[in-house]
N, C-alpha and C positions, 0 to 999 in steps of 0.2 A: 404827343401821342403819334405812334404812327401814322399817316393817312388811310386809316380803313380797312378792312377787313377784303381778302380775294374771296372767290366762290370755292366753296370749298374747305375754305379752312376757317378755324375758331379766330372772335375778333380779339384784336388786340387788347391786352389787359398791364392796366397800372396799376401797381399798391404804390402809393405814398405813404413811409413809414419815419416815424418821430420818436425819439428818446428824451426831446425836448418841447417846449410848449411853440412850435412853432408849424406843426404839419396842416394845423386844420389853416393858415396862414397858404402855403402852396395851394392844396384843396380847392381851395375857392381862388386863387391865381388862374391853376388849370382849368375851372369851370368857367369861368369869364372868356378868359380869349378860346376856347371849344364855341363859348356860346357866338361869341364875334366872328368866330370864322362859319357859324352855321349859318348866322344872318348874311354878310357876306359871299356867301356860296362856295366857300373857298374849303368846305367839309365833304367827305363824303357823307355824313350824315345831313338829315331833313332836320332832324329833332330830338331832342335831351328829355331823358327821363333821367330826374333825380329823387332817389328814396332818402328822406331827409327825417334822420335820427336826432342829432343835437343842435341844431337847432329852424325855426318854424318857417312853414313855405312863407310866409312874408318879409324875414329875413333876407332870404334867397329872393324874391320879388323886389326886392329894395338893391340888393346886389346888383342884382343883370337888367333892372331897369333902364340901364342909361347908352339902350341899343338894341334890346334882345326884345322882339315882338312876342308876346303872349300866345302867341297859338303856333309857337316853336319849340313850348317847352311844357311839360306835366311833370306836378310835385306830386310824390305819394306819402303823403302826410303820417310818417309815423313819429312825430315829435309829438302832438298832443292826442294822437291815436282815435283817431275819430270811428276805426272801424276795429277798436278793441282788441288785434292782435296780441298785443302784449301778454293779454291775460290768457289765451289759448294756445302760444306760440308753442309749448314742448310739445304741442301734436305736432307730427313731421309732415299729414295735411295739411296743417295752416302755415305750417313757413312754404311748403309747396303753391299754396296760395297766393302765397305774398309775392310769390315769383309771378306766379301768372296775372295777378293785378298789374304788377308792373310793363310785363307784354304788352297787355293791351291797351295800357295808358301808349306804349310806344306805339303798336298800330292806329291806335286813333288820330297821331300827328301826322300819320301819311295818306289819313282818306281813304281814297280810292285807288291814288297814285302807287308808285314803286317807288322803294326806293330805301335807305336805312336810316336806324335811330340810334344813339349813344346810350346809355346807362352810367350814372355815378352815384356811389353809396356813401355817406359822409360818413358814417363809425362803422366799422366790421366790430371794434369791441363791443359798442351796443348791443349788436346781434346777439355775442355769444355768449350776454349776459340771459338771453332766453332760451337758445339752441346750442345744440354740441357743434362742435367744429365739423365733423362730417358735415350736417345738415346746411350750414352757411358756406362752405367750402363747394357742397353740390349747387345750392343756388346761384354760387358767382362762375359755376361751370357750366350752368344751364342756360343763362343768360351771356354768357360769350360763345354757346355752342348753338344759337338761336339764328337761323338764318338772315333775321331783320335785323342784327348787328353790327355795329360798324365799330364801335369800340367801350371799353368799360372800364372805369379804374375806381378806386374807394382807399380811402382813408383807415391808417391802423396804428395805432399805437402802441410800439413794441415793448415798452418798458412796464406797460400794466401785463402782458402774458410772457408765456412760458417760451423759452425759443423754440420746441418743438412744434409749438403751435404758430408762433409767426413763420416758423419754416413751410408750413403745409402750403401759405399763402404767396409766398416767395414762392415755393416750387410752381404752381399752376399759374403763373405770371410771366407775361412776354417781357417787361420790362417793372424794375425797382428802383425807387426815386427815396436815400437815405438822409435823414435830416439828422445832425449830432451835432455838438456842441465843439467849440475849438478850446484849444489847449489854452485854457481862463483858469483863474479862481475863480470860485464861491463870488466872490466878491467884486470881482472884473466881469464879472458875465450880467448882462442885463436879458439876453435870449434874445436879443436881435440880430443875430451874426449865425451864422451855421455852416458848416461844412455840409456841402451835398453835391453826396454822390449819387450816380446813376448806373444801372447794369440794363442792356440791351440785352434780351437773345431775340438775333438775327434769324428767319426764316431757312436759314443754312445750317443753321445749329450754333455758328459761331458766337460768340458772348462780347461785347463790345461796351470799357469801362470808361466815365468820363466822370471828375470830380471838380469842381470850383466851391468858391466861397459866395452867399449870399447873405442877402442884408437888407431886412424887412421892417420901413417906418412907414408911416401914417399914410405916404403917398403912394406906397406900392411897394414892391418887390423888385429887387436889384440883383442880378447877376456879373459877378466881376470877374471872370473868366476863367477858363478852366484847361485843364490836359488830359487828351487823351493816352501818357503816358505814366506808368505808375511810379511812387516817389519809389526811389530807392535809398539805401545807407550807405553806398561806394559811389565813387568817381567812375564815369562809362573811358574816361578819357585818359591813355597814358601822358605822362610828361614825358621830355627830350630826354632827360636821363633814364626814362622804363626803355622807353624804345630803342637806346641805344643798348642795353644791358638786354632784352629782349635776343636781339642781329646778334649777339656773339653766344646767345645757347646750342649746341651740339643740339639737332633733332635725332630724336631715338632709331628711326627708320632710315638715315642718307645721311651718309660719308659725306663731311664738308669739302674734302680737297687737301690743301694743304700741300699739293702738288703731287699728288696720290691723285690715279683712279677713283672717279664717284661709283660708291656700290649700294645700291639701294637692299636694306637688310630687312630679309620677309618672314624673318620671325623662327627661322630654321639655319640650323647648323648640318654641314658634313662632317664626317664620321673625321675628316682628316683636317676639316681646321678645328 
């Protein structure tokens, strides 16, 4: 994730998206080392708020126990729904709601103090099994558009919706972290291997692509390295023979010589030659 959000502009926002069973695997990759670098100090955030859909804040309490102090981080418990959202969610007050519980769980980890907080949402499909996509697409606008934010990313899983609908989420995102499967069989693929890709947009506008292969067992998550160059299906490189047959093409614009005056030709004829 970027390092934070400047004054003024909306914070930085992740989708990690899966085609494979392998996203909610990064998800909690990225939440761990966020949570390490809050404890650490090495964040600009104080404090994580995570609204946790599939599965239970003690899950996640079992996760980031092995570093991450408790009164750095508030879950908002919508896996076993303690405060009944589920059942009232198509009012667009109560997903409004649910935005501003979440706020304030983040202002509560700063006290008295200044300073910012994260946000991470484990299923955006969760969501939109309650809410229209407007309604979830506004709340991850309203929480990066939230002064006390310093960054927010969530989990989606492209292959259960429509691509116009994972397009809305990709559009209103700084940065998209793509998980897909490599050129396997059925039968060669076990889903521990992925191609992933990343797309930056840059505060410039500029778009900035990077793709490697990873590789996801018991002890963690492996990245094998990557290029910021995109594959292509031609050679960038002449051989000695192009180059040579290259030197001896007549350019359209200048007379080679040949022991003649060089005339550079501008595209115009007189009436007399």
């Amino acid at each position: 994730l970027r390092d934070g959000a400047l004054e003024g502009e909306h914070a930085p926002a992740l989708t990690i998206k899966d085609s494979i069973p392998l996203g909610f695997d990064v998800f909690a990759h990225v939440l761990a080392q966020l949570s390490s670098h809050i404890l650490a100090g090495k964040s600009q955030s104080r404090g994580l708020v995570l609204v946790a859909f599939t599965r239970s804040p003690s899950f996640y309490v079992d996760l980031l126990k092995r570093g991450l102090e408790v009164n750095s981080i508030q879950i908002l418990d919508c896996y076993s729904d303690p405060h009944g959202w589920k059942d009232r969610i198509k009012d667009v007050k109560d997903m409004d709601k649910l935005c501003s519980l979440a706020i304030e769980l983040g202002k509560g980890l700063l006290g008295e103090g200044k300073g910012r907080f994260s946000f991470a949402l484990d299923s955006v499909n969760e969501m939109l099994r309650y809410a229209s996509v407007h309604s979830v697409a506004r709340v991850l606008s309203d929480l990066r558009s939230h002064d006390l934010a310093s960054c927010v990313f969530w989990l989606l899983h492209s292959d259960l919706l429509e691509d116009k609908v994972a397009a809305v989420f990709d559009y209103m995102s700084s940065m998209v972290a793509s998980l897909e499967s490599e050129n396997l069989s059925l039968t060669e693929q076990n889903f521990r291997r992925a191609k992933f890709s990343i797309r930056f947009k840059r505060r410039n506008g500029r778009v900035r692509l990077m793709s490697e292969e990873v590789s996801i067992e018991r002890s963690g998550i492996t990245f094998m390295g990557g290029s910021l160059l995109p594959k292509v299906q031609f050679n960038l490189q002449l051989s000695e023979k192009e180059q040579m047959d290259r030197a001896k093409v007549v350019l359209p614009f200048e007379h080679q010589g040949n022991g003649e005056p060089i005339e550079i030709y501008d595209g115009r004829r007189s009436l007399a030659d």
